[in-house]
N, C-alpha and C positions, 0 to 999 in steps of 0.2 A: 504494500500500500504506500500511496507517496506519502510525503508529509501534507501536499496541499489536500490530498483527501481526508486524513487525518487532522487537520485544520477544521474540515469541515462538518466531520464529526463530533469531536469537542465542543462548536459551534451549535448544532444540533441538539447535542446532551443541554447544554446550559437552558436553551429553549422550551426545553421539555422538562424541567426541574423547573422556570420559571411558570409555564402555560398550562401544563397539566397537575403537576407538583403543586404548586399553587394554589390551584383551585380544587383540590385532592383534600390539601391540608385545610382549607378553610371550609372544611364539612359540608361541599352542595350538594345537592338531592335532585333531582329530576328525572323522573318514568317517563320513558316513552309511552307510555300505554295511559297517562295522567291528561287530565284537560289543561297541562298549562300549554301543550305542544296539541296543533292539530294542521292534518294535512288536507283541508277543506276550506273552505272561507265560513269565518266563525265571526263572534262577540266577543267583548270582552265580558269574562263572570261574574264581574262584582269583587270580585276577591283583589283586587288592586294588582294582580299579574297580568299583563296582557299575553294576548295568545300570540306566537307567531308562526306564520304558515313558509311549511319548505314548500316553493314550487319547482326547483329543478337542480339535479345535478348532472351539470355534464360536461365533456372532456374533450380537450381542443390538443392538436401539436405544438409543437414549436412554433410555428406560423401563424399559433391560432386561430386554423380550420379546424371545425367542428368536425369530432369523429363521432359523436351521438350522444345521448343519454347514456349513464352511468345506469347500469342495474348489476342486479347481484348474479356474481359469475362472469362479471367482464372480466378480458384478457386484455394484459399489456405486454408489449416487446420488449425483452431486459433490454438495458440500456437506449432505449430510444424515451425521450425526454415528453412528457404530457404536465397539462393543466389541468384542474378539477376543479369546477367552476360550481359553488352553491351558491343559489338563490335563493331569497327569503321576501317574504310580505307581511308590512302590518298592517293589517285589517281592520285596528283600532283606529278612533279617531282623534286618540293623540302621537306625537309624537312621543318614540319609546327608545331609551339608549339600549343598546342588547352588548353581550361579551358572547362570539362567534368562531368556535372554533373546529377546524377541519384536521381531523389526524389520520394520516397510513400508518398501519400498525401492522409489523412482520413479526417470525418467531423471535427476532434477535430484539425487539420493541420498536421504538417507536422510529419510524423510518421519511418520513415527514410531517409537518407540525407550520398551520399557520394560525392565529391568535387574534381577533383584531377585534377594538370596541367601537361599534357602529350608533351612530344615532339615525333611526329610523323614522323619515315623515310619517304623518299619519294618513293611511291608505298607499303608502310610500314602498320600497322595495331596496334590498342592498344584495350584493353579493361579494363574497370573498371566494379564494382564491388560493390553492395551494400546489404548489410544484413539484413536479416530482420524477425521478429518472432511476427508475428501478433498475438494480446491480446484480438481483440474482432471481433465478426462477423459483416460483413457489406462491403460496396462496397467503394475500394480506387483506386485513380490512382498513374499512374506510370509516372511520366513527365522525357523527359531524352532533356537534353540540353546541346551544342559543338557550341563553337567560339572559335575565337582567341586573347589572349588579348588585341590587339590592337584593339577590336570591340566595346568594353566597351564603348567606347566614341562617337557611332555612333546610337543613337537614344534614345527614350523616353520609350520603354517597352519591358520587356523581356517575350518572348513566348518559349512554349516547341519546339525541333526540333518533339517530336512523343509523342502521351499520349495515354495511354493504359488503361482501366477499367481492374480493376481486383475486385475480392472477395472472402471472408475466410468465410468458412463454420466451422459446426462440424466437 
């Protein structure tokens, strides 16, 4: 391995102790399967959460032509270089800050990692964005997780809002 890929790694770790570590430590709680996440156009509950809706994930080249919708069982080519592009809507009619995060997760952990805190208009939509150039063949997920920071402090474990299998071929 060179040093600059090991550069890149250590790089990587620190992100992943900050972005996940992080918010690990600071006891969030969110079920996918819970009304704070829905994949439909909703209300908001009353419960002072707002909802937000994923409306797409999907994966572009290098070039940033669209290869398709991400679903579970997609295949990527080791070392050829993709985008993974989620989409989100808030359906409320305030404006809502969210903390948005897209992780490739391999045997070895976590294998890309992007993090970003969005303030979403109301009726408004954002998407993030994470990169990624897979190095070995074998089967990873895609975990993609949205609250809002005020949620940090509302339970004992954090769950993905959707987890996706994917895999990198020849």
């Amino acid at each position: 391995m060179s040093s600059n890929s090991q550069g890149k790694k250590r790089a990587l770790l620190i992100v992943v102790v900050v972005g996940v570590g992080a918010l690990a430590a600071l006891g969030y709680y969110v079920s996918s399967n819970s009304s704070f996440f829905n994949n439909s156009p909703n209300e908001a509950d009353g419960s002072g959460v707002s909802r937000l809706n994923l409306v797409s994930v999907k994966a572009y080249d290098i070039n940033h032509d669209l290869i398709g919708e991400v679903e579970s069982g997609q295949s990527f080519k080791v070392d050829q270089p993709v985008l993974i592009q989620t989409e989100f809507s808030n359906p409320d009619a305030n404006s809502r800050e969210h903390i948005i995060t897209s992780e490739i997760r391999g045997n070895s952990g976590t294998e890309a990692l992007t993090t970003v805190r969005v303030d979403i208009a109301a009726s408004g939509d954002a998407s993030v964005e994470v990169y990624w150039q897979p190095e070995e063949i074998g089967n990873y997920d895609l975990l993609i997780f949205a609250f809002e920071p005020e949620d940090l402090n509302r339970g004992p474990v954090i769950e993905p809002l959707k987890m996706i299998r994917l895999s990198v071929i020849e």
